[in-house]
TORPA-4810 file (N, C-alpha, C, O; in nm, 3 decimals):
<nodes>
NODE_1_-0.293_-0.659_-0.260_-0.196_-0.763_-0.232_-0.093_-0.709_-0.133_-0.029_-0.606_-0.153_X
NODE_2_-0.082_-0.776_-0.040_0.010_-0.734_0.081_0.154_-0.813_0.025_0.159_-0.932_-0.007_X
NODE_3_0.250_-0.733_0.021_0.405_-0.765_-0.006_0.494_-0.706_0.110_0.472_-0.602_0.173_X
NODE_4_0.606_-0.799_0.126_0.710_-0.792_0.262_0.727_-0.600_0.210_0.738_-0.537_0.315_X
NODE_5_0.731_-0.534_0.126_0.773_-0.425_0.099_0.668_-0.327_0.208_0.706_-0.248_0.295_X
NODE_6_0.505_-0.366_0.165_0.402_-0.282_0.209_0.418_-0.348_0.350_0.312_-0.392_0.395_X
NODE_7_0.506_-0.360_0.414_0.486_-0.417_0.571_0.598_-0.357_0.611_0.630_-0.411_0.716_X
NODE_8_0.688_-0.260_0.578_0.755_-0.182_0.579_0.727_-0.074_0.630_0.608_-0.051_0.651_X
NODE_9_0.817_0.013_0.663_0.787_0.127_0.731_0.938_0.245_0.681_1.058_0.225_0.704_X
NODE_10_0.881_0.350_0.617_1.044_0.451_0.588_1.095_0.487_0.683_1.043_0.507_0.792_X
NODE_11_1.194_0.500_0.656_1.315_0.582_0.755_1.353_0.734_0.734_1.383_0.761_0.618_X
NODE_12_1.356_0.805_0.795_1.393_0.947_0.757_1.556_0.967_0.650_1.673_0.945_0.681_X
NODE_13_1.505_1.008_0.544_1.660_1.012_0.481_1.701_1.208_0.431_1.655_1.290_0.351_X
NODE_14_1.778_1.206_0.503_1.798_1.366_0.477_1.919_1.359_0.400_1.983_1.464_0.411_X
NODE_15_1.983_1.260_0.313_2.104_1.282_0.248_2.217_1.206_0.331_2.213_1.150_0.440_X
NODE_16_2.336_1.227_0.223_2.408_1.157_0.295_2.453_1.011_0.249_2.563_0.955_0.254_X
NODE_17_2.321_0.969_0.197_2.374_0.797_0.146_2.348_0.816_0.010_2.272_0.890_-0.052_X
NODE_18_2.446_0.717_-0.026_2.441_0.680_-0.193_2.216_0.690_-0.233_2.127_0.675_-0.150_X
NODE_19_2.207_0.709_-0.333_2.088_0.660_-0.426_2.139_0.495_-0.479_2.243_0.453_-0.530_X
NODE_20_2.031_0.441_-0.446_2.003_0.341_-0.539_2.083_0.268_-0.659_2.057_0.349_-0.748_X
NODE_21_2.131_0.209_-0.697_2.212_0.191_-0.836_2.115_0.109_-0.886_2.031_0.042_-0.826_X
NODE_22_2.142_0.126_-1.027_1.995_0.089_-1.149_1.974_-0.105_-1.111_1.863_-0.144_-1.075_X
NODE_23_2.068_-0.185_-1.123_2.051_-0.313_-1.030_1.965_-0.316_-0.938_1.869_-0.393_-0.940_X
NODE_24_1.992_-0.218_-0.826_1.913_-0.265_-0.758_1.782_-0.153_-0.711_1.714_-0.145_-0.609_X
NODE_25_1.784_-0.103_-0.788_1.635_-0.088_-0.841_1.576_-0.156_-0.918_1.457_-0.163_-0.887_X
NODE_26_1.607_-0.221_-1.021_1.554_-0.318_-1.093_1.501_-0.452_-1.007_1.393_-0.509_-1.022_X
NODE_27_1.590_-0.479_-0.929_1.553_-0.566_-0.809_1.419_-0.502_-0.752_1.314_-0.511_-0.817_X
NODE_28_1.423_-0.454_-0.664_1.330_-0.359_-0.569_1.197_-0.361_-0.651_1.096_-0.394_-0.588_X
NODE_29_1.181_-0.320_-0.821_1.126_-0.295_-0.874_1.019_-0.420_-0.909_0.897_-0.421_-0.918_X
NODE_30_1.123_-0.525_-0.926_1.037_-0.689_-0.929_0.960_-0.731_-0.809_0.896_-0.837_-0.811_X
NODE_31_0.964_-0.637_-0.683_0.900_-0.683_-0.607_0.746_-0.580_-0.580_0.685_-0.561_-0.475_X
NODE_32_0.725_-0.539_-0.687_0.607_-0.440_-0.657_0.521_-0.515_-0.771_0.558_-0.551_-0.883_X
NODE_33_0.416_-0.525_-0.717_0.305_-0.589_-0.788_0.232_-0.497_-0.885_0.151_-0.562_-0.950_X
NODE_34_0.235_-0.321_-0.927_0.142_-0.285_-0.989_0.238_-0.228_-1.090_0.359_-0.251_-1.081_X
NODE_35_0.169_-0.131_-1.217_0.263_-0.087_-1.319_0.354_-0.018_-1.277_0.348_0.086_-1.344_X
NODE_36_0.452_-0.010_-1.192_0.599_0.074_-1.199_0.658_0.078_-1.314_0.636_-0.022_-1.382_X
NODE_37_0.741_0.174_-1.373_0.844_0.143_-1.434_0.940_0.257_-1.374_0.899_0.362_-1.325_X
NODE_38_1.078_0.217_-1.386_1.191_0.263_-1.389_1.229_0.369_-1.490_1.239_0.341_-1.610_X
NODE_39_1.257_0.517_-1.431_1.310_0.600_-1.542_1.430_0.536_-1.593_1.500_0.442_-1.554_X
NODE_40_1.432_0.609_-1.685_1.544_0.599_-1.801_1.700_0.637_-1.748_1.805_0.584_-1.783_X
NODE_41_1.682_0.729_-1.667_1.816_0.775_-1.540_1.833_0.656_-1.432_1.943_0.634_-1.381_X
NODE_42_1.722_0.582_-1.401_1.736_0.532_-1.305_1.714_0.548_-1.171_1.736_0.474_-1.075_X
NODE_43_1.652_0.696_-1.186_1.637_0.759_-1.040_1.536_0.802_-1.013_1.532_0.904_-0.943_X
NODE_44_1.421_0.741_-1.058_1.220_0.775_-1.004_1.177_0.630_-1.084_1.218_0.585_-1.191_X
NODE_45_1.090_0.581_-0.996_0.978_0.511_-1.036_0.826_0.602_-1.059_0.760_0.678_-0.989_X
NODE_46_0.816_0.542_-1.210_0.652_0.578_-1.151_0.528_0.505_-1.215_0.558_0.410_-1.287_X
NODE_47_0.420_0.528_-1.204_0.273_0.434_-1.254_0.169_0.527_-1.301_0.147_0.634_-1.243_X
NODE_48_0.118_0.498_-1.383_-0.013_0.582_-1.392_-0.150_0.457_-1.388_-0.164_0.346_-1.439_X
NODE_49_-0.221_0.529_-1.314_-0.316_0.474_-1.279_-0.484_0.525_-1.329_-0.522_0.642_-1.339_X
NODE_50_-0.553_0.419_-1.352_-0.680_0.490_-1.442_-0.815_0.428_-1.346_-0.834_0.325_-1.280_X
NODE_51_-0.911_0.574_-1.383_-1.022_0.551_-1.291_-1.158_0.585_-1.392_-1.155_0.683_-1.465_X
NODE_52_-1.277_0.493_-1.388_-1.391_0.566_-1.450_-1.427_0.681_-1.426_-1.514_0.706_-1.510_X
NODE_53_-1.414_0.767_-1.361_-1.500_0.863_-1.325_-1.396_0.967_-1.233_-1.298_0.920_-1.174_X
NODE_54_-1.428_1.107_-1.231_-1.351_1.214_-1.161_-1.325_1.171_-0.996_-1.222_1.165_-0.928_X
NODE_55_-1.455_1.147_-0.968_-1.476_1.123_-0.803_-1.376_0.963_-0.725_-1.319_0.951_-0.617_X
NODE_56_-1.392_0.876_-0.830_-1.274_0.762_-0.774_-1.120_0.798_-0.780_-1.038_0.764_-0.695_X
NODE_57_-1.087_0.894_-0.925_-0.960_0.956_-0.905_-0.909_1.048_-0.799_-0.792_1.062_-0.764_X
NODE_58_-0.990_1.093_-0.764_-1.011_1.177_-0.605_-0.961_1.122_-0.510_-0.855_1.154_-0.456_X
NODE_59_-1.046_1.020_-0.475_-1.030_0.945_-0.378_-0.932_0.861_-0.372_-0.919_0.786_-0.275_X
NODE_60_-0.837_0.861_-0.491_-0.686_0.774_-0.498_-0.621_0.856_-0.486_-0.506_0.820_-0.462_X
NODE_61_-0.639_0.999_-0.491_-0.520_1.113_-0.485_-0.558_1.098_-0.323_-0.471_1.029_-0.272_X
NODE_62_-0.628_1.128_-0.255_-0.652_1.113_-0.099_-0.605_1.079_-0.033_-0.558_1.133_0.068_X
NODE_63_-0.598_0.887_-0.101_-0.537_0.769_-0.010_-0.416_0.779_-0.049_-0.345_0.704_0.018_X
NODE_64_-0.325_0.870_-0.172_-0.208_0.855_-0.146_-0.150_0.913_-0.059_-0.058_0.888_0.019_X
NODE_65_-0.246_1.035_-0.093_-0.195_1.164_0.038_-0.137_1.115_0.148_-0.022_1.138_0.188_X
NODE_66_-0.283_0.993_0.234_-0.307_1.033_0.306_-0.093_0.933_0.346_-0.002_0.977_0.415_X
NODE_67_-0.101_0.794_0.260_-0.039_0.708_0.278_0.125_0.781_0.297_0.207_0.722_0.367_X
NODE_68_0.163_0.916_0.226_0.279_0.943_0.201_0.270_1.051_0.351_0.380_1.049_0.406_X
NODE_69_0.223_1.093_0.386_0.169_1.137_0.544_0.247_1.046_0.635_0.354_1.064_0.694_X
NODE_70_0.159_0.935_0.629_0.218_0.869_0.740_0.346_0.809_0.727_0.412_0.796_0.830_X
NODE_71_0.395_0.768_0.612_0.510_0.730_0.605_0.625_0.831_0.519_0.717_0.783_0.453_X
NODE_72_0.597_0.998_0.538_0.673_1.116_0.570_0.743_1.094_0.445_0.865_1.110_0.456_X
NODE_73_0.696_1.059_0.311_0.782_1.043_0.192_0.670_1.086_0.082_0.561_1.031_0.094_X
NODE_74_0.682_1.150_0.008_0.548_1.234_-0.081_0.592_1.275_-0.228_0.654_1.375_-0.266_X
NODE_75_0.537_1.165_-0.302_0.555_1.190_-0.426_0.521_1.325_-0.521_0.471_1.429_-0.479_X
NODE_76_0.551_1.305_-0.617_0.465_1.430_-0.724_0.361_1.324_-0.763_0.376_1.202_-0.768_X
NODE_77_0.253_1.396_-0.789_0.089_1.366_-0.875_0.065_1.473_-0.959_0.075_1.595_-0.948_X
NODE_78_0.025_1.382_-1.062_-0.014_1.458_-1.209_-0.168_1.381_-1.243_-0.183_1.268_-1.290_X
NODE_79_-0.253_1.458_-1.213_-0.393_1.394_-1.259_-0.509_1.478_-1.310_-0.506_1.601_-1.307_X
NODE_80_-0.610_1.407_-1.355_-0.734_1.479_-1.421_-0.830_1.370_-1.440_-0.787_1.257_-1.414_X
NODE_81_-0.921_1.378_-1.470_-1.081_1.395_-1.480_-1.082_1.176_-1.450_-1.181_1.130_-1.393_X
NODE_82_-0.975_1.081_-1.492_-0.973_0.953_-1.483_-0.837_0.903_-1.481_-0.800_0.787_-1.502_X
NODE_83_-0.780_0.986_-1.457_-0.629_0.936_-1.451_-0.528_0.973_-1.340_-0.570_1.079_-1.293_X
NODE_84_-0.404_0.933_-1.270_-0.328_0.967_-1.169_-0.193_0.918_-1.186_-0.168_0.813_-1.126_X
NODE_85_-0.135_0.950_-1.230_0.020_0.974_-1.255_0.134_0.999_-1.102_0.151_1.114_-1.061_X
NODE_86_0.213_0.864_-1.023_0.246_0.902_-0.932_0.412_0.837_-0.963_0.454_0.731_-1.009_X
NODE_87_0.473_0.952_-0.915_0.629_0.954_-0.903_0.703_0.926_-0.804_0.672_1.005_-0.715_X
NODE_88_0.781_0.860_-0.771_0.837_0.877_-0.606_0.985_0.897_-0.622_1.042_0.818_-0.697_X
NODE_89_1.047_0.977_-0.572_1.170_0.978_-0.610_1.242_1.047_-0.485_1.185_1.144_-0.436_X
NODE_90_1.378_0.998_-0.422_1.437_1.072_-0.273_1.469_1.186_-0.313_1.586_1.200_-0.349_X
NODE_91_1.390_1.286_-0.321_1.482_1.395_-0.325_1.609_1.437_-0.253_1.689_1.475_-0.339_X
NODE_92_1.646_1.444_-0.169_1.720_1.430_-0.054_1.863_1.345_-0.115_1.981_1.374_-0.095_X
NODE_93_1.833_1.285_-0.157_1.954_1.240_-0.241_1.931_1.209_-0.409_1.967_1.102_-0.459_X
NODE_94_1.892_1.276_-0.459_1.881_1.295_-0.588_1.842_1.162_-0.676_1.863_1.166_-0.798_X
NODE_95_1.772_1.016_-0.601_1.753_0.938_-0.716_1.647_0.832_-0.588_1.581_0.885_-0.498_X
NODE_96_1.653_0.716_-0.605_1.603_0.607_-0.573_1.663_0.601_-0.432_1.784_0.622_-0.419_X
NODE_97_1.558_0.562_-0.286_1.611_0.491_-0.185_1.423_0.360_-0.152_1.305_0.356_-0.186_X
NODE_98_1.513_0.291_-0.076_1.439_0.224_-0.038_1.281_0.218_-0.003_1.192_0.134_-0.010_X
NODE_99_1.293_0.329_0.032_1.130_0.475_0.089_1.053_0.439_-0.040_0.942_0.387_-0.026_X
NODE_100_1.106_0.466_-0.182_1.024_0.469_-0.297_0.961_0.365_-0.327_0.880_0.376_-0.418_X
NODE_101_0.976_0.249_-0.269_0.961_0.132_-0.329_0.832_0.120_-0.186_0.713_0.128_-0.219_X
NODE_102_0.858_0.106_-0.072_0.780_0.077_0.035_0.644_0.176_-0.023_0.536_0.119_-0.034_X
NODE_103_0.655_0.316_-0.059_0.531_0.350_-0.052_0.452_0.334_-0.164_0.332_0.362_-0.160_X
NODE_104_0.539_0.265_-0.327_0.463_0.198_-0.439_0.427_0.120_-0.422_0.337_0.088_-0.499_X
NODE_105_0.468_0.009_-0.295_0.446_-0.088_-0.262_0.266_-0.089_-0.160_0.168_-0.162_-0.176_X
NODE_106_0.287_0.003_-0.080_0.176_0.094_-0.048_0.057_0.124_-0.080_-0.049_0.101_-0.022_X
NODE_107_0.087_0.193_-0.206_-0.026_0.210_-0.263_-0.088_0.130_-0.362_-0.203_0.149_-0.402_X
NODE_108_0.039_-0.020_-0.428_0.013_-0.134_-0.503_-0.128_-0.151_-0.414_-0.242_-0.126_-0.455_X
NODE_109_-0.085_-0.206_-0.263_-0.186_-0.250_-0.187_-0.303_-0.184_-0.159_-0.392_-0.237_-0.092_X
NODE_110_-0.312_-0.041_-0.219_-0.464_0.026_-0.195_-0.525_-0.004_-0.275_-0.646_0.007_-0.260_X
NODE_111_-0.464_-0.064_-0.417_-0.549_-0.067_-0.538_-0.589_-0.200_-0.543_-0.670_-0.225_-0.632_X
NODE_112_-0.557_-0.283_-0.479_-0.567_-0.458_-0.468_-0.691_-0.482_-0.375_-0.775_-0.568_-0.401_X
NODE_113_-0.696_-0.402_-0.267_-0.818_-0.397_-0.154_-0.928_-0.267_-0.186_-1.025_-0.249_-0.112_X
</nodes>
C-alpha cells in the first residue's frame, strides 16, 4: 500500500532539533498501515514481522537494508529462522523524527507488494 508517508524522501538530521513529542508520534503513527507500535518512552517505533521459512526472512532483512541505504536512515534488526524485529529510532537526537515514520512507511509498502 502506497501512503503520502512512503512518497517521502528523509532529510539528513545530525541533531539539533527537538525529537518528536508522544502526540505527534501518535499522529505519524496512525498513518502507517503495518504493526508499529510506539515505545513506552515514546522515542522508537517498532514491528515484528513473520515469515514461513529462513530464506523469505532473508530477503526482508535485504529489502530493508537495501531501503534504509537509500534513504541514509538504518534501523536495528533482530531476527532468526521466521521472524524480523525492526526498530527505527533518530539517533542523532535521541527519540522520534519524521525519517522513522517515512522508512516504516517504506517498508509497510514492501510487505503490501
Amino acid at each position: 500500500m502506497t501512503t503520502e508517508l512512503s512518497q517521502k524522501t528523509c532529510k539528513p538530521c545530525e541533531g539539533g532539533v527537538d525529537a518528536l513529542d508522544r502526540a505527534a508520534a501518535e499522529r505519524m503513527l496512525g498513518e502507517l498501515a503495518g504493526n508499529w507500535t510506539l515505545a513506552d518512552d515514546a522515542k522508537s517505533i517498532r514491528a515484528e514481522f513473520r515469515f514461513a521459512e529462513f530464506y523469505r526472512t532473508m530477503a526482508f532483512i535485504n529489502a530493508v537494508a537495501w531501503v534504509a541505504n537509500q534513504q541514509d536512515h538504518h534501523p536495528d534488526i533482530a531476527f532468526g529462522y521466521n521472524y524480523a524485529n525492526v526498530t527505527f529510532m533518530t539517533h542523532a537526537i535521541g527519540g522520534l523524527s519524521e525519517n522513522d515514520f517515512i522508512c516504516a512507511a517504506r517498508i509497510d509498502a514492501l510487505m503490501a507488494g
